[in-house]
PAZADO-104350 format. One line per field, with one value per residue (C-alpha): x, y, z; residue number from 0. Coordinates in Angstrom, 1 decimal. Layout:
N
east = (X, ...)
north = (Y, ...)
up = (Z, ...)
fimar = (NUM, ...)
! end
This chain:
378
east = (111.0, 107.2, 107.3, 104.3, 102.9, 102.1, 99.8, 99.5, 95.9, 98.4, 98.9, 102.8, 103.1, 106.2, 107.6, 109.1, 109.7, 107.5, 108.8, 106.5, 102.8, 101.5, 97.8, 96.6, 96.0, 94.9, 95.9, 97.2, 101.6, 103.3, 106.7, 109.0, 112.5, 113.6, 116.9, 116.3, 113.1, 111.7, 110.0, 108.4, 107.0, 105.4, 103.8, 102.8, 98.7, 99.3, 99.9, 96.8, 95.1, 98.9, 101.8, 105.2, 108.1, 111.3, 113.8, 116.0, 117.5, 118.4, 115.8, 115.7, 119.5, 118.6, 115.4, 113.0, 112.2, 109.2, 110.4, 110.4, 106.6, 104.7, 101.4, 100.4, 101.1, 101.7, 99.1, 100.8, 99.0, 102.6, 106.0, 108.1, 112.0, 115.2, 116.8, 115.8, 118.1, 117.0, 120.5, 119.9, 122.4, 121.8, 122.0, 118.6, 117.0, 114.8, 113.6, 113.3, 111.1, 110.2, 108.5, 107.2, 105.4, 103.7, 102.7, 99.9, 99.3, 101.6, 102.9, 106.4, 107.7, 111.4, 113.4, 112.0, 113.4, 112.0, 114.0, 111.4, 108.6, 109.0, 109.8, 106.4, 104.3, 106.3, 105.8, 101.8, 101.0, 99.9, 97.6, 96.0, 98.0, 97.4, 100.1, 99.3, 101.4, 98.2, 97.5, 100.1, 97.6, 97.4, 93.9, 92.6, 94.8, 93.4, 89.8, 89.9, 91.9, 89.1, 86.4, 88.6, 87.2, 89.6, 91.8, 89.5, 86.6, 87.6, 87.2, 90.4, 89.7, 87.6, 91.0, 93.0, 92.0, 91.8, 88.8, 88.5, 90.2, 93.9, 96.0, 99.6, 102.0, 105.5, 107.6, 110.6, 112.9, 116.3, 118.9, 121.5, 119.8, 118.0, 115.1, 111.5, 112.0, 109.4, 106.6, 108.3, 105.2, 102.5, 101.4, 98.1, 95.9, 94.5, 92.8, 94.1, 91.6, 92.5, 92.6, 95.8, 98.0, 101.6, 103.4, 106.3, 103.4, 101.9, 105.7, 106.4, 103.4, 103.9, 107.8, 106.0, 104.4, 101.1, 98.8, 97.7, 94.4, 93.5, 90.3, 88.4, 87.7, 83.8, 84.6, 81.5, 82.3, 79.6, 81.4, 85.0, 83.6, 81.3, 84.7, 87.0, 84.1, 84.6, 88.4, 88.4, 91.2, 92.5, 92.8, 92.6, 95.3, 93.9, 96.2, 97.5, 95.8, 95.0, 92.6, 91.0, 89.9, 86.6, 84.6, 85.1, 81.7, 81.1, 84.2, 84.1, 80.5, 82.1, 85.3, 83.0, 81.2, 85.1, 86.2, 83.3, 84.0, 87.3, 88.8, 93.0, 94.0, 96.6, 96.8, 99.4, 99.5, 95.3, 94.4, 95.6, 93.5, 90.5, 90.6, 91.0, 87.5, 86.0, 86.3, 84.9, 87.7, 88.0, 91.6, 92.2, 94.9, 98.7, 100.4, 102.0, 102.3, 104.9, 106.3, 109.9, 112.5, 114.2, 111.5, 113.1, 110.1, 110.6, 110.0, 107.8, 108.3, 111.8, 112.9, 114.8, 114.7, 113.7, 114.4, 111.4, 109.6, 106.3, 103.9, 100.6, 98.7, 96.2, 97.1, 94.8, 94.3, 96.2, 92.8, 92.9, 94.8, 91.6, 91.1, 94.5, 98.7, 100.4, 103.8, 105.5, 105.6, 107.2, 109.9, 110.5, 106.2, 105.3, 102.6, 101.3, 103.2, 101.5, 99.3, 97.7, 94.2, 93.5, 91.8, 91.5, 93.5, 94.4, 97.4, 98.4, 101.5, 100.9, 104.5, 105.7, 107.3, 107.8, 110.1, 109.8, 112.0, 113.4, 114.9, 114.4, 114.0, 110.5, 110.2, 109.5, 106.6, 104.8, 106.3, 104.3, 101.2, 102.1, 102.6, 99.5, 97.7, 98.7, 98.4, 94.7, 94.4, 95.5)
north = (32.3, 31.3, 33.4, 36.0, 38.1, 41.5, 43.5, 46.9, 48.6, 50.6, 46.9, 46.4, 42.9, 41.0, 38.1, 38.4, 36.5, 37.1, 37.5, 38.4, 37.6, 35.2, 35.4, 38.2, 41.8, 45.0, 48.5, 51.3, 51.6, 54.4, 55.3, 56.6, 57.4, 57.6, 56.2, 55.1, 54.4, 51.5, 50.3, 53.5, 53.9, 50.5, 50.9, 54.3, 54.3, 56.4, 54.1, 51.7, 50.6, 50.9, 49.0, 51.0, 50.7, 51.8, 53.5, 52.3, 49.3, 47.4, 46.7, 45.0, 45.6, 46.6, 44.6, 46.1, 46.8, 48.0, 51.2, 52.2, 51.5, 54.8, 52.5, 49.7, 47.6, 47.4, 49.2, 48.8, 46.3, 45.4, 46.7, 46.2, 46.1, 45.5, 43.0, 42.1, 40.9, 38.5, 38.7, 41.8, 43.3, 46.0, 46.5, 47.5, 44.8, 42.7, 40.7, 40.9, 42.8, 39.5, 38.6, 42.1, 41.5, 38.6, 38.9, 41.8, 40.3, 42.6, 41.6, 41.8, 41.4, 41.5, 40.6, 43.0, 46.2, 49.1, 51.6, 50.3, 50.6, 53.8, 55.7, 54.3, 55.7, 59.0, 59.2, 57.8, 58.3, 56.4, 53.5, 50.4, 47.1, 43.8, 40.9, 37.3, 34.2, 32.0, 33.1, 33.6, 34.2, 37.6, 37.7, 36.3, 39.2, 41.7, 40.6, 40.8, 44.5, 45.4, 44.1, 45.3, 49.0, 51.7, 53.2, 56.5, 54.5, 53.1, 54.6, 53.5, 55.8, 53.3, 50.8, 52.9, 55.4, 54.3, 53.0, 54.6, 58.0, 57.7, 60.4, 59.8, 60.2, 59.8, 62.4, 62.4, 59.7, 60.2, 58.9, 59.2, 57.1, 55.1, 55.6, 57.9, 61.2, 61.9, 64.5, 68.1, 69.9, 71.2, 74.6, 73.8, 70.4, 69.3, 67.3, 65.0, 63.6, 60.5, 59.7, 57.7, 59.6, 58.3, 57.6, 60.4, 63.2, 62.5, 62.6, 65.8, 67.7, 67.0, 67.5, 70.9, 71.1, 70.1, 67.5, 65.3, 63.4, 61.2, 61.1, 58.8, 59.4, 59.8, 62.3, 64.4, 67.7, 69.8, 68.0, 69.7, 72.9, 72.5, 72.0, 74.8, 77.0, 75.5, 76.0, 71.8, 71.9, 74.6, 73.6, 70.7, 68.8, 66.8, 64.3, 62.6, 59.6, 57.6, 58.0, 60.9, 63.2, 64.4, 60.8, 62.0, 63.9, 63.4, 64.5, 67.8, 68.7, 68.3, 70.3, 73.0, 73.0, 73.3, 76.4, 78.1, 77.6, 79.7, 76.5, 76.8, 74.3, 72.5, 69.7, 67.5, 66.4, 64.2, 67.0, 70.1, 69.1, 68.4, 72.0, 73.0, 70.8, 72.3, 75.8, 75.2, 74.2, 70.9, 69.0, 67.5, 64.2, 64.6, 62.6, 60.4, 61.8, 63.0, 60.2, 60.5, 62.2, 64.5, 67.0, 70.9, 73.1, 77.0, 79.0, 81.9, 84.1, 84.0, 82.6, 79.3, 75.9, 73.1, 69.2, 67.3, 64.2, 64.0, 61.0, 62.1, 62.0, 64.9, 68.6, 71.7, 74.0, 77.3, 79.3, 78.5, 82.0, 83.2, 83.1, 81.6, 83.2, 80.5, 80.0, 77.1, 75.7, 72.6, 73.6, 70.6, 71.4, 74.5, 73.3, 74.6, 72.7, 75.3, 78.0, 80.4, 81.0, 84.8, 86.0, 82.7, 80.7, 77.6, 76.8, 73.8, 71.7, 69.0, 68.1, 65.9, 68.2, 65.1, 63.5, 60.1, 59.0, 62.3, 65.0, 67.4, 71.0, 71.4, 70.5, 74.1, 73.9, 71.9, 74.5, 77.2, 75.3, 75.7, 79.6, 79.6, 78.4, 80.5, 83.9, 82.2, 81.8, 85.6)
up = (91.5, 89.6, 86.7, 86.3, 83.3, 83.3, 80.7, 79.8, 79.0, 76.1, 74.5, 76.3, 77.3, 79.1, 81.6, 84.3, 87.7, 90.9, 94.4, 97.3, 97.3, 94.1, 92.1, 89.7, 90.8, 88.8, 89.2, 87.5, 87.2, 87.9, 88.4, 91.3, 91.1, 94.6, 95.2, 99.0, 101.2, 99.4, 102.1, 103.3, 99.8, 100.1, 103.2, 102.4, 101.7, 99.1, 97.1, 97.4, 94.2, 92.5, 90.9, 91.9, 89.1, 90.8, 88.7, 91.1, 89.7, 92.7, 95.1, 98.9, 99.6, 103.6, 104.4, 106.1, 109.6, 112.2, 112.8, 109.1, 108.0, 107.4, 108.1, 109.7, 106.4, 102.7, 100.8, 96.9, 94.5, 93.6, 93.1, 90.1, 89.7, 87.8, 90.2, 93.8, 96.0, 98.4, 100.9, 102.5, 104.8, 107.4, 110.7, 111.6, 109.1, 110.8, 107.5, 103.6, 101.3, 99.8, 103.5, 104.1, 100.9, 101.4, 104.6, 102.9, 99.7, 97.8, 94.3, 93.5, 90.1, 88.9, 85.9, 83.5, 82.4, 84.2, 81.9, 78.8, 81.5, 82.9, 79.5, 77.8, 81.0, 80.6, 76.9, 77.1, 80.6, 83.6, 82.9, 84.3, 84.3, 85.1, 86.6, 87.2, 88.0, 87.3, 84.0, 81.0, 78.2, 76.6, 75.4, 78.8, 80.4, 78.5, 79.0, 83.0, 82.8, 80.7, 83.1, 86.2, 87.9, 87.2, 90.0, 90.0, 90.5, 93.6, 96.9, 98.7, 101.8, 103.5, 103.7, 104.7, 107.3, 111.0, 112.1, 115.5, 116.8, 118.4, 120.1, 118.4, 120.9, 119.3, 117.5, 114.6, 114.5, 116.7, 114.1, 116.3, 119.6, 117.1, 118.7, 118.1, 120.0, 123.4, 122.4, 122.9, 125.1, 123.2, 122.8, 121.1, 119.9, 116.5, 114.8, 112.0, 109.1, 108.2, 104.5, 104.5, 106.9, 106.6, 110.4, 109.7, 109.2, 112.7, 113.9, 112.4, 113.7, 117.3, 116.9, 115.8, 119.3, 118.9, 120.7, 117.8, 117.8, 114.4, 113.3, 111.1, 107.4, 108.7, 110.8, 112.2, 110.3, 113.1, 116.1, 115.3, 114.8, 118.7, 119.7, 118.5, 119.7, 123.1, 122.9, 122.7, 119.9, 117.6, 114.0, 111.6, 109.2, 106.7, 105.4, 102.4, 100.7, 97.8, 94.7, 93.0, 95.2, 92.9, 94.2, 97.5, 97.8, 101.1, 102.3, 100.2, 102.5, 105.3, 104.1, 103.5, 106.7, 107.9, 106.2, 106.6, 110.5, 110.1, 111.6, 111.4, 108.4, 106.7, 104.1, 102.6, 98.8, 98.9, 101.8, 99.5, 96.8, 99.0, 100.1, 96.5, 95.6, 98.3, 97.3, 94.1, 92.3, 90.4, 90.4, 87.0, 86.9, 85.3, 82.8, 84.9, 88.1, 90.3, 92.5, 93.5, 97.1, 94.0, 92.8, 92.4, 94.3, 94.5, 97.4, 95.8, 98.9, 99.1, 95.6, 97.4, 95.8, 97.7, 97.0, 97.6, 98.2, 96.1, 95.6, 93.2, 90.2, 90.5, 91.1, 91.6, 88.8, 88.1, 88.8, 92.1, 91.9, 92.4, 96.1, 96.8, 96.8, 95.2, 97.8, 96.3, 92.4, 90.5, 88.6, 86.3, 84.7, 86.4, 88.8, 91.5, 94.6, 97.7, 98.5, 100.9, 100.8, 101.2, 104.2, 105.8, 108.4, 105.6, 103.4, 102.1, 100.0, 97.5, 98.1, 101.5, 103.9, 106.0, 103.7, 104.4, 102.4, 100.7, 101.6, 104.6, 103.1, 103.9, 106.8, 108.3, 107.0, 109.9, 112.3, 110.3, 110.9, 115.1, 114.1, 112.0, 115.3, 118.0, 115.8, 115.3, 118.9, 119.9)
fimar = (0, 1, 2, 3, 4, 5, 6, 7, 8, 9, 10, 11, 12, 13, 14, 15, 16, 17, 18, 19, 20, 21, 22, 23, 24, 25, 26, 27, 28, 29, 30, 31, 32, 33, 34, 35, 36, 37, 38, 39, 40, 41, 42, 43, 44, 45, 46, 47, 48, 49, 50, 51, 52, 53, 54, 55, 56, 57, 58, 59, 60, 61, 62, 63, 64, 65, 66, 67, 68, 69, 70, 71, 72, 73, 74, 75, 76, 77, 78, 79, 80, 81, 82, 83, 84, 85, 86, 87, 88, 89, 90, 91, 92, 93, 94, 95, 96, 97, 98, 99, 100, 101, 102, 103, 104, 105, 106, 107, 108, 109, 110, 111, 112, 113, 114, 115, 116, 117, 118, 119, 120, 121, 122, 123, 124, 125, 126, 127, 128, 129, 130, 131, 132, 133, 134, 135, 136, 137, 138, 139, 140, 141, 142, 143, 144, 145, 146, 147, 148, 149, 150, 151, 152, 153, 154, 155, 156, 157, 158, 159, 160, 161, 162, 163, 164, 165, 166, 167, 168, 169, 170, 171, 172, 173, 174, 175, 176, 177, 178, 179, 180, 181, 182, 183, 184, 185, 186, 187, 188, 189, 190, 191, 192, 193, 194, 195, 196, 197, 198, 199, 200, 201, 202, 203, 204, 205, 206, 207, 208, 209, 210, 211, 212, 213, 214, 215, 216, 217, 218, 219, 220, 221, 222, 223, 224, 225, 226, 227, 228, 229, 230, 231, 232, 233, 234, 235, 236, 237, 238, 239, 240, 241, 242, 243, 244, 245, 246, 247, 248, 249, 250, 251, 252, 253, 254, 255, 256, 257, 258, 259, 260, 261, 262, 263, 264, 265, 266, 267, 268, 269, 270, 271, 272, 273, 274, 275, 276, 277, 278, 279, 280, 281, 282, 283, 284, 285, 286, 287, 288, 289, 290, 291, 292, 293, 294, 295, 296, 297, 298, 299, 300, 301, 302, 303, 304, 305, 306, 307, 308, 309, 310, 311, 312, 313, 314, 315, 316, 317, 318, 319, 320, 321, 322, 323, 324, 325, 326, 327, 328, 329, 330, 331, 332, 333, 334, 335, 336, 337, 338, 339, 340, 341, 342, 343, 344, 345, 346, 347, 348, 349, 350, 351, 352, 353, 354, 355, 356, 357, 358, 359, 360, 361, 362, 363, 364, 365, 366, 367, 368, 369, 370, 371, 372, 373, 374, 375, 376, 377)
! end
């Protein structure tokens, strides 16, 4: 293993020993403490435009595999670990994290101690980073962060969503076959904006019984509302993604031009905070994030606690109580994790009902959507 050098914008500065695609990338670190799912977290797009520190110490244990990826690649400027271990062993493993990783360019740094790393961006916050296996000088490490565009700067949409429109035509995984489920039949058809949209999210919404078509990121806003009029499909999920969601101008237009249609909605996690911006109301960016399968959530209609899969760094703001019943909330800081907006057809999560990895508590919440639907359709 090349060694490779990684600096902090908050000054930190260490060695460690690079696995998995060589050079110098910037992006900004945060942490996740999942304890399984590595590679799903890698190939989520989520994650573009970051470096992922696992608090899980060892890394690459099971490979990976095809049927795992939540995309069509790695998005992840890098990941960073305790130890990797290159001998993997399971029986679905088709080949290592190490090769997953370079086939898409993706950084992977080890031998350094994640424990330090993950308590100075909990105790200082996220930041932007730099690693390099080319260059071992501080000052010249410094110099390109500084020059470097900042994560929310970036518009990562355009990378990740699909370029043309696709009917998706698999449901949940059969963990007993091995094997992705047959469509159930469905009892209605959406549309999915695509801003990043992880596999397991398309799976869950036609396990839910809906026909699922994805749409492009430039998705013409007037053309899905001509076609709920004509009875063409009957409601909209806007997906997860990278970035800050405030650059996305465009997108919050078109949003608009949605809601005002009385179009059936639901978002996940980057699409819940788009329908926050587009109802006037500003998302402002955590600490450090919530990225982890282990996050307590509470029920607020029932009072149950749910364990939960979360991957962000923006939430939408407590006056969002405004026009919205707040249905689900974090209980390790208090935030808002779902809501209802009042007197329209649209709720949304910031959390990942689909779980993938994590646990399954939520996921009843893409059968609501279904419910949401038909009621809409009566």
């Amino acid at each position: 293993m090349k060694k490779v050098w990684l600096y902090l914008e908050n000054g930190i500065f260490l060695e460690g020993r690079s696995f998995g695609a060589e050079g110098t990338k910037t992006g900004e670190i945060v942490f996740n403490t999942s304890m399984t799912g590595y590679q799903e977290i890698v190939t989520d797009p989520s994650y573009a435009g970051q470096f992922i520190t696992f608090t899980m110490p060892e890394i690459g244990n099971v490979g990976v595999n095809d049927e795992d990826m939540e995309s069509k690649r790695a998005w992840a400027k890098g990941v960073i670990v305790r130890e990797y271990q290159k001998r993997y062993s399971n029986f679905r493993a088709q080949k290592s994290l190490d090769e997953l990783l370079k086939e898409f360019g993706v950084m992977g740094i080890c031998d350094v101690d994640t424990r330090f790393l993950t308590k100075s961006i909990r105790d200082g916050g996220s930041c932007m980073m730099i690693a390099s296996t080319e260059i071992d000088d501080r000052a010249e490490l410094e110099k390109l962060l500084k020059a470097a565009p900042r994560i929310e700067e970036i518009d990562y949409i355009k990378e990740v969503s699909t370029k043309r429109p696709y009917i998706h035509k698999s449901a949940t995984y059969d963990a007993v076959n091995f094997r992705y489920k047959e469509p159930p039949p469905a009892v209605a058809k959406i549309y999915v904006l695509d801003f990043g949209v992880k596999r397991n999210i398309l799976n869950n919404l036609v396990e839910a019984n809906l026909e699922v078509e994805v749409l492009p990121h430039t998705f013409d806003a007037d053309k899905i509302v001509e076609d709920y009029e004509k009875g063409l499909v009957d409601g909209v999920f806007l997906s997860n993604g990278p970035g800050d969601p405030l650059i996305l101008k465009k997108i919050h237009k078109k949003i608009k031009r949605l809601i005002e249609a009385r179009i059936p909605m639901f978002g996940i996690c980057l699409g819940h905070q788009l329908l926050s911006i587009s109802h006037g109301y500003p998302t402002f960016k955590l600490k450090f994030g919530h990225h982890g399968g282990n996050h307590p959530v509470q029920n607020q209609r029932d009072g149950r606690v749910e364990i939960t899969a979360q991957n962000h760094n923006y939430n939408v703001p407590p006056q969002i109580e405004e026009i919205a019943k707040v249905t689900h909330k974090n209980l390790f800081d208090g935030t808002i994790e779902g809501i209802v907006y009042e007197n329209e057809p649209i709720f949304s999560v910031q959390h990942h009902p689909e779980a993938s990895p994590g646990p399954h508590d939520s996921q009843y919440i893409f059968k609501e959507f279904t419910k949401l639907i038909k009621e809409e359709k009566c």
